[in-house]
N, C-alpha and C positions, 0 to 999 in steps of 0.2 A: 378551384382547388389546384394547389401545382402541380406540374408533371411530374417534379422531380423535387427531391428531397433537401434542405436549404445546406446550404454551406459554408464554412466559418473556415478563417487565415489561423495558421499554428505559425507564428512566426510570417517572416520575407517570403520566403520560397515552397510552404505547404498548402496546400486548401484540400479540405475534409468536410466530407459528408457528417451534419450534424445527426445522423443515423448511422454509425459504425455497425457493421454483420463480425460479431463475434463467435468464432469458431472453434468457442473449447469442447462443442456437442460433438466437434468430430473423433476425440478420445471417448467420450459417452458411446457412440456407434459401434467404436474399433474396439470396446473395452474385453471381447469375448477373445481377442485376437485375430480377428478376421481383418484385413485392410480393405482402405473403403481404396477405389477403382479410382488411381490419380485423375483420368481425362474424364470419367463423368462427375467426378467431384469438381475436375474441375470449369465442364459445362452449367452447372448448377451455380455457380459462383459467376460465370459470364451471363444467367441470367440477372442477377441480380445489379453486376454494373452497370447493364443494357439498361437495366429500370432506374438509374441515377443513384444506387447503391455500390457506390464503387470505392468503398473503405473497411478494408477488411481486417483487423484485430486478432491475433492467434499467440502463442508461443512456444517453446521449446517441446514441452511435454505434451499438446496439444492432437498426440497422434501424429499422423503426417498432413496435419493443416499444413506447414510449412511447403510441405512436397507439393499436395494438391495446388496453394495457390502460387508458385513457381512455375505449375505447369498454367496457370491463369495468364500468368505476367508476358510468358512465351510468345502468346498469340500476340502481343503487342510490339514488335520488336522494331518499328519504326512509327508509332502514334503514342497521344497520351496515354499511357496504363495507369490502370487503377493503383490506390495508395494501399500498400501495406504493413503496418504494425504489425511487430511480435516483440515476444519478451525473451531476455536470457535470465534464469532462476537457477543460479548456480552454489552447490551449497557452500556453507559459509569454511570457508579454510584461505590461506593466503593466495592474494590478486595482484600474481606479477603480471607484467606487461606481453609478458608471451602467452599466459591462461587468460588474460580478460582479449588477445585478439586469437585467440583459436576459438573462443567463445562466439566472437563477434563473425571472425571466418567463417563457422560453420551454421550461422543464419545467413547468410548472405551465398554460401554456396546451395542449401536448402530452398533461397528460394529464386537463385537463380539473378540474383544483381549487381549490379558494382558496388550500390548504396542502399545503405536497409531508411525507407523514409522517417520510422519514428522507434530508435530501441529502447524500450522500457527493461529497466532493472531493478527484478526483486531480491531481497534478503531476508533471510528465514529471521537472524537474531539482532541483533543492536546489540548483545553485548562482544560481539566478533566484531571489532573496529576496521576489516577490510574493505567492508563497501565503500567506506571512503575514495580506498584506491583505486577499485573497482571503476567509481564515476571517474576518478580524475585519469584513468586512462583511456573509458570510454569517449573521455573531452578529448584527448588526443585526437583518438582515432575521429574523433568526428573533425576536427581540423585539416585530419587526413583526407577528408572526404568521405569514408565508409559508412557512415551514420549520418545522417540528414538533421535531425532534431531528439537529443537524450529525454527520457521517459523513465518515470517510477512507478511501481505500485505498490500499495497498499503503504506507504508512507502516511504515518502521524503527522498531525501539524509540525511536532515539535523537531521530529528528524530532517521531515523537507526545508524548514526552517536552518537546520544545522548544513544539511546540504549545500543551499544559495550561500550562505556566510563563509560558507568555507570554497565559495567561486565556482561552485559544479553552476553550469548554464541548464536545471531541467528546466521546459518545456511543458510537460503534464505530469499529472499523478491517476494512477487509474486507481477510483476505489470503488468502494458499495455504495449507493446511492439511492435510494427508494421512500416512497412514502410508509413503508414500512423500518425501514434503516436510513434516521435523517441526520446521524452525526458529521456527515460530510458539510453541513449547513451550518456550521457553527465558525470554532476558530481554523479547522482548514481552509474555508472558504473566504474568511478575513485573510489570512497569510494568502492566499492566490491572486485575490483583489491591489493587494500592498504591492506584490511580486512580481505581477502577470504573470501567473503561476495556469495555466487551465485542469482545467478536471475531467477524464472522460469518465463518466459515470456508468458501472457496470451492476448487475444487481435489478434493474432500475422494474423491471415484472415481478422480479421476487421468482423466478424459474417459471415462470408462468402461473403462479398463482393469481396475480393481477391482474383477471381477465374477469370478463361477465358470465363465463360457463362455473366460477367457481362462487359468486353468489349466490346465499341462503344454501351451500349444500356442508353437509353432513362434513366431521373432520374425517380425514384422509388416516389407516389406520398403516397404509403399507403404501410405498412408493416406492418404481421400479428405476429410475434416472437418477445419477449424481447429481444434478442441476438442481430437482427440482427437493431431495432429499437434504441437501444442505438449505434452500433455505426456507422449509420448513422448520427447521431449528431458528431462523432470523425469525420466524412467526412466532414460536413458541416464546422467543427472548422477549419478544416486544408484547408480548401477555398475552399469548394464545389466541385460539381460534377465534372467541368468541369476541375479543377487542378487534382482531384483523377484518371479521365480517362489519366489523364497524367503517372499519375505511374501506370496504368494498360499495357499502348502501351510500357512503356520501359521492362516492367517485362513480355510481352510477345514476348518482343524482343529476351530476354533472354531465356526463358522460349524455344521458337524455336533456336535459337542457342544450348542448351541444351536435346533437345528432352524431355524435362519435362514438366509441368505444370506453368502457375501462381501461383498458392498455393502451389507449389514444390520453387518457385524462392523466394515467398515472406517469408517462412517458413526460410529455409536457410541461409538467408539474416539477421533473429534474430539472429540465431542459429551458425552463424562465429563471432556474439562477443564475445571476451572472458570471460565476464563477467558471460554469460548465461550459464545457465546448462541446465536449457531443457525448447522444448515450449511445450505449453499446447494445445489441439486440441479438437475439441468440438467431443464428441462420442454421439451419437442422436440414443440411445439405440433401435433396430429393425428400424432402418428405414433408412436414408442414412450413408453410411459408405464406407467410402476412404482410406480403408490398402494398399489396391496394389499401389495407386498413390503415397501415404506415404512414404511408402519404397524405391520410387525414390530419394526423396531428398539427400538419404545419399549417393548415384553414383555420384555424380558431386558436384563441387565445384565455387564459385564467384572470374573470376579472377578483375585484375586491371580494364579493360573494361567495363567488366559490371558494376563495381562499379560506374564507370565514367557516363555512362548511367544513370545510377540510382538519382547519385546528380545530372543531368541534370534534371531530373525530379521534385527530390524534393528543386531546388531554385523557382521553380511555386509556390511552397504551403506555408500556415503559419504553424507558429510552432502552436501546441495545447498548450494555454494558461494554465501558471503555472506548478509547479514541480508534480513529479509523486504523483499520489492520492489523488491531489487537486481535480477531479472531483468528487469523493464523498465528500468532506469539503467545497467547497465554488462555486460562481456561475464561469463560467456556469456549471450547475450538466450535463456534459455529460453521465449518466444512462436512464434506461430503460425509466424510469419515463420523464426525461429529468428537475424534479425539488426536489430538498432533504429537502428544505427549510423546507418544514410543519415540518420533519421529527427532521432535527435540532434544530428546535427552539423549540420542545418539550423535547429537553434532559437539565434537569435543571445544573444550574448551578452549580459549587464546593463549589462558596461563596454566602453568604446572607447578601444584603445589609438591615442595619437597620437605621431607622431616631436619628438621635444625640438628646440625651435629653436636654429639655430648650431651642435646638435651633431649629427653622424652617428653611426650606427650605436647610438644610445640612443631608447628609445620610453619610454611610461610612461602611466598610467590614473590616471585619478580615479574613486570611489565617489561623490561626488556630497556626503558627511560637510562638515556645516556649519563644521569646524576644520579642514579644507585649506588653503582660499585664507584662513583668518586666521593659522596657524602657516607656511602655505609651502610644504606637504609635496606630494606626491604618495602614492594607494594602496598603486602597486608602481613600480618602473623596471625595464625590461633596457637592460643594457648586453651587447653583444654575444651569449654565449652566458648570461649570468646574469641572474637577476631575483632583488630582493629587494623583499621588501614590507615595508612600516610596519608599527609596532608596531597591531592592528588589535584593536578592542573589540565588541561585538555591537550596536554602530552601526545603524539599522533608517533608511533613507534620509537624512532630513540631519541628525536629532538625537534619533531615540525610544531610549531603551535597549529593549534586548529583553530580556523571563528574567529581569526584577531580582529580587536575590537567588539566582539559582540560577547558580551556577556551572560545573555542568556544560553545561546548556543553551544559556548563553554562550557556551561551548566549540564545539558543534557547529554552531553561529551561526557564530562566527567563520573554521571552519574551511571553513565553505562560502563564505565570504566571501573568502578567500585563494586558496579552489580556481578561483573565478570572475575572479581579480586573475590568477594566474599564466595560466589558459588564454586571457584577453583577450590575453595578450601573446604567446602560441604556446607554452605548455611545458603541463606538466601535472602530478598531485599528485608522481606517480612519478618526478617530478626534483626534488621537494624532499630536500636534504641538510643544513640546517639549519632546528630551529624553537629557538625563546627563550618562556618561558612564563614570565608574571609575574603573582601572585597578590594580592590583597589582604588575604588570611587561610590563610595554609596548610596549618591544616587541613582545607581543599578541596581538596587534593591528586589523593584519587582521583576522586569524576568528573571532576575532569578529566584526569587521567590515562585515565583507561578511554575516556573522549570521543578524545581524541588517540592513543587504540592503534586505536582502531575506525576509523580514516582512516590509522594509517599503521603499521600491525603488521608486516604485512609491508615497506612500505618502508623502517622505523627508519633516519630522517634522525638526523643528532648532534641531540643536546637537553640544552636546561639551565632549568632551572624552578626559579624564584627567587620569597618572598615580596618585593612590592614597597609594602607600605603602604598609603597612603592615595591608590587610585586615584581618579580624579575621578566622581562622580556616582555612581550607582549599579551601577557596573563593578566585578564580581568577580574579571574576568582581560584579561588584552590577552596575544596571540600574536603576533611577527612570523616570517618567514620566510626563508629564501632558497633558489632553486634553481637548478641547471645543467640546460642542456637542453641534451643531447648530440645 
């Protein structure tokens, strides 16, 4: 068995523990308002680098992980120190160059570096087109040196995909990962493959439900941790108890074929896609801690069989509704909370709908697009119950194209763009009943066809998608719209 935990290259200049000790339990600990004790938090974390766990994963609102593992890195101050990821989760409103490095500033003074080894950046909405800027200043700053390697999370195929097209250099996407939540194994996993794109896969226990103490027992009617309360809700998604004890009996089938664990079979099981670069494991600083059992997983391997096992189990269950990190953006909010709503509906919009003068009962928004006030237009209008919007191109504030050349990416650009046009004005996507699609080469047909299924599959508005030539500039496609809001 090895001593120590395998490890995989992020890039030239990183190598990481294919076992990441993720540290969001240390806001779970601190949530009474007690602070957990920086130097014995942060001896509990030197055991763990001692033991070949020396990748540590935290972010911003994490309590003071940050602090705690600053004061880790300290004791290093002339040898190799352990690697540390965090995230910046900054809410969505404009990302000038002095807010996305006072951001970057104040992880790096938190944990005490010149260079933060991997910053991942999350974003609450896609329809606030700032992250954009957000990454492409982070790429600065990483030029600069202060950032090592850019990181996402909870990025859809279809955003990370917009990201790379539009030259942000990420790195990883951190999402859910589990054999209870296997969306990340589909088209994210293709775009990573195509990309060299890696995944650290978080999630990957289900908060400790994917253990062999939770075989054959009874459902849980109250649970006192955020961790392990959010994903219960992933259990309930994927069809309740009594399907999840299904992939507990196959994974402890294995698990005794194996002489390992549950949490050794379900770990593993992330961890042989190729896509993944490491899973994240929750470290519950001083209190329960599973090195030794850890370290198994990397002695054995999942052949054909078990795997056969495994899909027997999972055609019982549904799939968790919608693409990766959908559960923070829309219902159902599978978090701690188990609702985000309040939370999103307080983050204002990008546009501000104004009333049309002389005329009643007509509103209408500007994007802010440098060929408004020279053509005349407005973004979108409602009149009464309807809104339509302008023919709309992947515009990136008053004249950058976004994604030139890719067509698809345009797509999901623009469609986020329209979604933030119709909601300024009080409707939303699920009252659009007509879109117009006009292509500059048709045969781009499908991503953007598969772009525009993936926003409105289920709502299929009438549509008519026409080559339209020689659109201006480097625009692949322009979409317009229109909706009723009932």
């Amino acid at each position: 068995m090895p001593a120590i935990p395998d490890r995989i290259a992020l890039g030239e200049n990183l190598s990481i523990s294919r076992l990441v000790c993720g540290l969001w339990q240390v806001a779970d600990l601190e949530k009474g308002g007690r602070l957990l004790d920086p130097g014995q938090g942060a001896d509990a974390l030197q055991a763990y680098a001692q033991a070949g766990f020396d990748t540590f994963d935290m972010a911003d609102h994490y309590g003071s992980a940050e602090l705690i593992t600053g004061r880790l890195l300290a004791r290093y101050p002339h040898g190799q120190r352990p690697i540390a990821f965090t995230k910046w989760c900054p809410e969505p409103g404009p990302m000038t160059a002095d807010i996305v490095r006072k951001g970057v500033q104040e992880r790096l003074d938190r944990l005490g570096v010149k260079k933060v080894d991997l910053l991942q950046f999350h974003w609450w909405t896609f329809e606030h087109p700032a992250w954009l800027d957000a990454l492409h200043e982070m790429t600065r700053l990483k030029e600069e040196g202060l950032i090592g390697a850019i990181g996402v999370t909870n990025f859809d195929a279809a955003h990370l995909a917009l990201a790379l097209a539009d030259g942000v250099p990420v790195a990883t996407n951190q999402v859910s990962f589990s054999l209870v939540d296997r969306r990340a194994a589909g088209a994210l996993s293709d775009l990573c493959r195509a990309k060299g794109v890696r995944l650290l896969a978080y999630g990957t226990l289900c908060g400790g439900f994917l253990a062999d103490k939770w075989l054959g027992q009874a459902e849980p009617t109250s649970i006192a941790d955020w961790s392990r309360s959010k994903y219960k809700r992933f259990i309930d998604a994927a069809g309740g108890w009594d399907a999840f004890q299904g992939i507990l009996r196959a994974a402890s089938a294995i698990a005794e074929k194996h002489g390992v664990s549950v949490s050794n079979v379900a770990t593993r099981w992330v961890l042989e896609h190729d896509a993944v670069a490491a899973a994240i494991v929750g470290a519950r600083l001083g209190e329960s801690e599973h090195r030794a059992d850890n370290l198994k997983l990397f002695g054995f391997s999942l052949d054909a069989e078990d795997r056969a096992l495994l899909e027997t189990a999972f055609a019982t269950t549904k799939s968790i509704p919608g693409d990766c990190g959908d559960e923070y953006r829309k219902p159902p909010y599978l978090t701690a909370s188990g609702d985000l709503s309040h939370h999103l509906d307080a983050i204002p919009s990008i546009y501000t709908a104004e009333p049309v003068p002389g005329r009643p009962g007509r509103s209408r928004v500007s994007s802010g697009s440098v060929w408004e006030p020279i053509a005349g237009y407005s973004r979108a209008v409602r009149v009464k119950d309807t809104i339509r919007v302008s023919g709309t191109t992947a515009t990136h504030a008053a004249d950058r194209c976004v994604a030139p050349g890719d067509a698809g990416a345009q797509t999901t650009y623009i469609l986020d763009k329209i979604a933030a046009s119709i909601s300024a004005l009080g409707g939303k996507m699920e009252d659009v009943v007509r879109t117009r699609i006009y292509l500059r080469d048709a045969s781009q047909w499908e991503p953007v066809s598969r772009a525009h299924g993936r926003v409105f599959g289920d709502i299929k508005p009438a549509n008519t998608l026409i080559q339209a030539g020689g659109l201006v500039g480097d625009y692949e496609v322009e979409i317009e719209a229109e909706a009723v809001v009932d």
